[in-house]
Backbone as a printed PyTorch tensor [residue, N CA C, xyz], in Angstrom:
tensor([[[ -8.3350, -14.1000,  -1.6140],
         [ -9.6840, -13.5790,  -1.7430],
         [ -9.7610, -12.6410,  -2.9440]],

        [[-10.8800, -12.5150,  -3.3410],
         [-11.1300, -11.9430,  -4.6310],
         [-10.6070, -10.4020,  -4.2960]],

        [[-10.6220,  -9.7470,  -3.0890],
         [-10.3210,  -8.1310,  -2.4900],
         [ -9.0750,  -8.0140,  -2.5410]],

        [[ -8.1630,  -9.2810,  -2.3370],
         [ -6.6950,  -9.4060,  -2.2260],
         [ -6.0640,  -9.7110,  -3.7430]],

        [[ -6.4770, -10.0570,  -4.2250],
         [ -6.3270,  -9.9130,  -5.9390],
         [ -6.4280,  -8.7030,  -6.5630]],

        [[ -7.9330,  -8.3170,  -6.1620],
         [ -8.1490,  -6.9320,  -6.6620],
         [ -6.8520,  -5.7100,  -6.1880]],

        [[ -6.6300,  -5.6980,  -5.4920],
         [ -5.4890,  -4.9620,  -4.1890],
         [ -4.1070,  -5.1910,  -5.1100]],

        [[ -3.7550,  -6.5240,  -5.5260],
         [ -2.2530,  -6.7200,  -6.1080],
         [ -2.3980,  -6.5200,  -7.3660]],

        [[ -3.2480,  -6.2070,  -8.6710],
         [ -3.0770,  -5.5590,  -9.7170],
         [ -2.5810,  -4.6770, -10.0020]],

        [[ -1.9540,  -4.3650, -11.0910],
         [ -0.9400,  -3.5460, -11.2270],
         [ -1.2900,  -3.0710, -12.4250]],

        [[ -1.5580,  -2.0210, -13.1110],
         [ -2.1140,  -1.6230, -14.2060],
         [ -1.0260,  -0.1980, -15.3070]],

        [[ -0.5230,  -0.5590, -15.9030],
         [  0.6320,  -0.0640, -16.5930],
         [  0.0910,   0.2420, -17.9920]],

        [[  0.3060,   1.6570, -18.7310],
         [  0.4020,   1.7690, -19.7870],
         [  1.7390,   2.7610, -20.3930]],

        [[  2.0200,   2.1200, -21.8960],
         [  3.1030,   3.6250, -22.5470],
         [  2.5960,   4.8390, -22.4950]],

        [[  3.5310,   5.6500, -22.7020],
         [  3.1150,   7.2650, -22.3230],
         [  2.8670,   7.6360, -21.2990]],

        [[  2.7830,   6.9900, -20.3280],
         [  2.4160,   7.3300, -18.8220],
         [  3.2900,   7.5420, -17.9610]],

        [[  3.1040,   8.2160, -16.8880],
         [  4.0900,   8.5860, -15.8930],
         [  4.1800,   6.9390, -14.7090]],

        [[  4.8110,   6.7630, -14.4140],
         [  4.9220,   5.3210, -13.0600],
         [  6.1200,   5.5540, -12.2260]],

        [[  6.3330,   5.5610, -11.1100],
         [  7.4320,   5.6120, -10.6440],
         [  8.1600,   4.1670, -10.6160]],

        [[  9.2770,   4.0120, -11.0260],
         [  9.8390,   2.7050, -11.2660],
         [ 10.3610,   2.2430, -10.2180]],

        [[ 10.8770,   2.8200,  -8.9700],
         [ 11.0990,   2.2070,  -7.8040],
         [  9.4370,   1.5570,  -6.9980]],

        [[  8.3560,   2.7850,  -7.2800],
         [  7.4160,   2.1340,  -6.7930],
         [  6.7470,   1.0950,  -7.2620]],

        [[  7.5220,   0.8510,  -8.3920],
         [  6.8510,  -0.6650,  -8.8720],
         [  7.5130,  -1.8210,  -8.7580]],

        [[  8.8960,  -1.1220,  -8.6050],
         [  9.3670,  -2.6770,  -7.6220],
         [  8.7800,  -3.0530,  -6.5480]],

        [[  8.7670,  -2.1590,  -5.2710],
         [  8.2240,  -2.5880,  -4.4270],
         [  6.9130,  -2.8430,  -4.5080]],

        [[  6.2560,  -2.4190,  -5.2130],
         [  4.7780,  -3.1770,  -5.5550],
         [  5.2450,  -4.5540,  -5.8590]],

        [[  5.8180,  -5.1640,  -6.9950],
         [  5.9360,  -5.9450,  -7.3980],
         [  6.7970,  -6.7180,  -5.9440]],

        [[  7.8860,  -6.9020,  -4.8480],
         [  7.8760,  -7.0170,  -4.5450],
         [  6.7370,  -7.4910,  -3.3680]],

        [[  5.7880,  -6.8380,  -2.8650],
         [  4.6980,  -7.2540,  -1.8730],
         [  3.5190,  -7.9140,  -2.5670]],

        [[  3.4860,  -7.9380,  -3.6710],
         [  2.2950,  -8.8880,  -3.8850],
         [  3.4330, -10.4070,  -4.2520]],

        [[  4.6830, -10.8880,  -4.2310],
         [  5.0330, -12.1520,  -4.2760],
         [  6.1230, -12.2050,  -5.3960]],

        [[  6.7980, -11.2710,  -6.0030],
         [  7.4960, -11.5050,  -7.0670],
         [  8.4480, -11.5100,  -6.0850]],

        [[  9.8240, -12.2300,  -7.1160],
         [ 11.2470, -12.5640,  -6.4920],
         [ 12.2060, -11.9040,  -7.1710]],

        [[ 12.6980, -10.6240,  -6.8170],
         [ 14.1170,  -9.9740,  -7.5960],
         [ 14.9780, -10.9360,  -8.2900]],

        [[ 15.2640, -11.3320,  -8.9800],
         [ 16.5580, -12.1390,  -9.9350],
         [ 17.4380, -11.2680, -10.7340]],

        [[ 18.3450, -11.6380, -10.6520],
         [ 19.8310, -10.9830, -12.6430],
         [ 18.7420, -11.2980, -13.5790]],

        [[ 17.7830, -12.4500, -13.8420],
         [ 17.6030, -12.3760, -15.0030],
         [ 15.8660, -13.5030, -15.1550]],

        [[ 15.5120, -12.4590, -14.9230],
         [ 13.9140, -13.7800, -15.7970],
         [ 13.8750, -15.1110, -16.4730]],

        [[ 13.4620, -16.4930, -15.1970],
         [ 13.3020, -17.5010, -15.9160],
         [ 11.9310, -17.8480, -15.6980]],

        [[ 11.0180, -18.1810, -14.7020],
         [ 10.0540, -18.2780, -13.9650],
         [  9.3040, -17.5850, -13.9710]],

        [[  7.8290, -17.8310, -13.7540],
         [  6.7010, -16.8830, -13.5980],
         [  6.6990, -16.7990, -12.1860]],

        [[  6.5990, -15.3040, -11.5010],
         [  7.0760, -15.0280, -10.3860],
         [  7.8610, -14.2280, -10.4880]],

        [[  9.1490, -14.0040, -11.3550],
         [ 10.4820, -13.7400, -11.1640],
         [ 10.6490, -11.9940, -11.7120]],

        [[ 11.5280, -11.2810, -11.5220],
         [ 11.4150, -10.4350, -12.1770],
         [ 12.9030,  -9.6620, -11.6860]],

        [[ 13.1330,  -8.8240, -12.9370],
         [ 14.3860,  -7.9740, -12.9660],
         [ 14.5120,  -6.5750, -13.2220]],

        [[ 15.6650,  -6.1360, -12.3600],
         [ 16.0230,  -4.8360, -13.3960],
         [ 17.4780,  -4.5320, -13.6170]],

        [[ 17.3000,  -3.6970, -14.9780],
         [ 18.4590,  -3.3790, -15.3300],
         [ 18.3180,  -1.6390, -15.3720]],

        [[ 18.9960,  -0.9860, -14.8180],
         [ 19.1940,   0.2770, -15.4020],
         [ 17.2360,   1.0020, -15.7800]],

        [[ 17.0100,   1.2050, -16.6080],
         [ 15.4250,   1.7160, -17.1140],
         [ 15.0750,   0.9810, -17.8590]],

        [[ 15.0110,  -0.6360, -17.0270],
         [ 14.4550,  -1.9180, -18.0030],
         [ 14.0850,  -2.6170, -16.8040]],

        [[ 12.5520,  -2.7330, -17.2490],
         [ 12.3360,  -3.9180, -16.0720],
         [ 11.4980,  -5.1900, -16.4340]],

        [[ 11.7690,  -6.1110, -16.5170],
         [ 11.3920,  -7.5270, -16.8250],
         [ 10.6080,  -8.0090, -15.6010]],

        [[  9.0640,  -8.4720, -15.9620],
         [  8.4470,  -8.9500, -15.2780],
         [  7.9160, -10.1290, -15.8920]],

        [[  8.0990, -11.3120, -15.0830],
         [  7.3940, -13.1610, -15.8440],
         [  6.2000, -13.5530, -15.0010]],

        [[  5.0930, -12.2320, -15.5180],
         [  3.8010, -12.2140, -14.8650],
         [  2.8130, -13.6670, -14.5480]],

        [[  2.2040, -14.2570, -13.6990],
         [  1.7020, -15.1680, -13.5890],
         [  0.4090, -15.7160, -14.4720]],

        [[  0.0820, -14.2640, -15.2740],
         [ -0.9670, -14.8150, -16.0910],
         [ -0.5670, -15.1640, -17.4600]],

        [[  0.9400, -15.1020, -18.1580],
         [  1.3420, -14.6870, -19.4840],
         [  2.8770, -16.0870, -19.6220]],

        [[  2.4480, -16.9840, -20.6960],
         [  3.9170, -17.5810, -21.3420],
         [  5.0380, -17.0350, -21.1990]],

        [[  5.5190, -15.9920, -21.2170],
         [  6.3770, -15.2860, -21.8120],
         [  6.6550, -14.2450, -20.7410]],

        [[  7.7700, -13.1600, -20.7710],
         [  7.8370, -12.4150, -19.8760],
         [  7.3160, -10.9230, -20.3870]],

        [[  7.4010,  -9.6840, -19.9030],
         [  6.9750,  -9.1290, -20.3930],
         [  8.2810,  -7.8400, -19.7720]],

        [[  8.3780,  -7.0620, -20.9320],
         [  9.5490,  -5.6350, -20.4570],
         [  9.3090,  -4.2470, -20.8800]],

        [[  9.4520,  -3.6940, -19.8160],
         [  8.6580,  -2.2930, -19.3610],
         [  9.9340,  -1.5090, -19.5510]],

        [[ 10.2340,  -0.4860, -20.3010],
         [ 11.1710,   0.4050, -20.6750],
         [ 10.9260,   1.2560, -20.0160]],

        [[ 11.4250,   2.4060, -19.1760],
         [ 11.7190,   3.5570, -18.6550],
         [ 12.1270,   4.6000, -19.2900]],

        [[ 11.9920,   5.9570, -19.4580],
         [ 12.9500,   6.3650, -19.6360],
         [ 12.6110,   7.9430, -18.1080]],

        [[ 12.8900,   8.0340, -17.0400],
         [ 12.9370,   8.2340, -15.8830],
         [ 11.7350,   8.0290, -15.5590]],

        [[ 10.4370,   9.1120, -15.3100],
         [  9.4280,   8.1980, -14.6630],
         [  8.4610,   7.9520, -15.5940]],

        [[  8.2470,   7.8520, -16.5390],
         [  7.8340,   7.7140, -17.9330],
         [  8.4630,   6.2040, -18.6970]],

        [[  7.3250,   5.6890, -19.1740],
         [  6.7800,   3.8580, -19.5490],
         [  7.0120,   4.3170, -21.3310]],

        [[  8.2820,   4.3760, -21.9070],
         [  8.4100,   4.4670, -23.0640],
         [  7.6760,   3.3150, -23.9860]],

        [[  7.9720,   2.2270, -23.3840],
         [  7.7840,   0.9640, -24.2010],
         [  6.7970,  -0.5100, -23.1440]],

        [[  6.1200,  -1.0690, -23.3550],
         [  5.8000,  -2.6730, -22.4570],
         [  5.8290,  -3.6590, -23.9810]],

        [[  6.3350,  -4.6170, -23.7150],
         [  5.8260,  -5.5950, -24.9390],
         [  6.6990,  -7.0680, -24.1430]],

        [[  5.9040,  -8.0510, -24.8590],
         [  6.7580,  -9.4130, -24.4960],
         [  7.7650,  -9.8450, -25.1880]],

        [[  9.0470, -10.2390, -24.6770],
         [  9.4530, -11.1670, -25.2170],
         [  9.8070, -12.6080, -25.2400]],

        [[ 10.5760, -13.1320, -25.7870],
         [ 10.8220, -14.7240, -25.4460],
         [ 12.4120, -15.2700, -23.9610]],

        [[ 11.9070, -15.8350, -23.7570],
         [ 13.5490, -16.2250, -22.7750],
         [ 14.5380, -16.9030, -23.1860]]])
């Protein structure tokens, strides 16, 4: 439903504060699948204060830098 869409957005920018555990488990309950390593849209990883997400609307994956609760970096890359 359009309320249940609205509900699983996830809205991220640099410079901002995010807690990075709470975005796993976000990312977790709306349908993503923990993996070692991003192949699939769906899929998503972490390493250390790197987190790879292969968002369902985007080619490509996309990686969210940390540096503790602070979004240093988002940009896509290739797999």
């Amino acid at each position: 439903s359009k309320n249940n869409f609205a509900n699983s957005l996830i809205t991220l920018n640099s410079n901002k504060t995010y807690n990075q555990k709470q975005l796993i488990q976000n990312l977790i309950n709306i349908g993503y699948h923990r993996v070692d390593t991003v192949q699939t849209v769906g899929d998503f990883s972490v390493r250390g204060d790197i987190v790879d997400v292969f968002n369902f609307c985007d080619e490509v994956p996309t990686r969210i830098d940390f540096f503790d609760d602070e979004i240093e970096n988002i940009y896509q890359f290739s797999v």
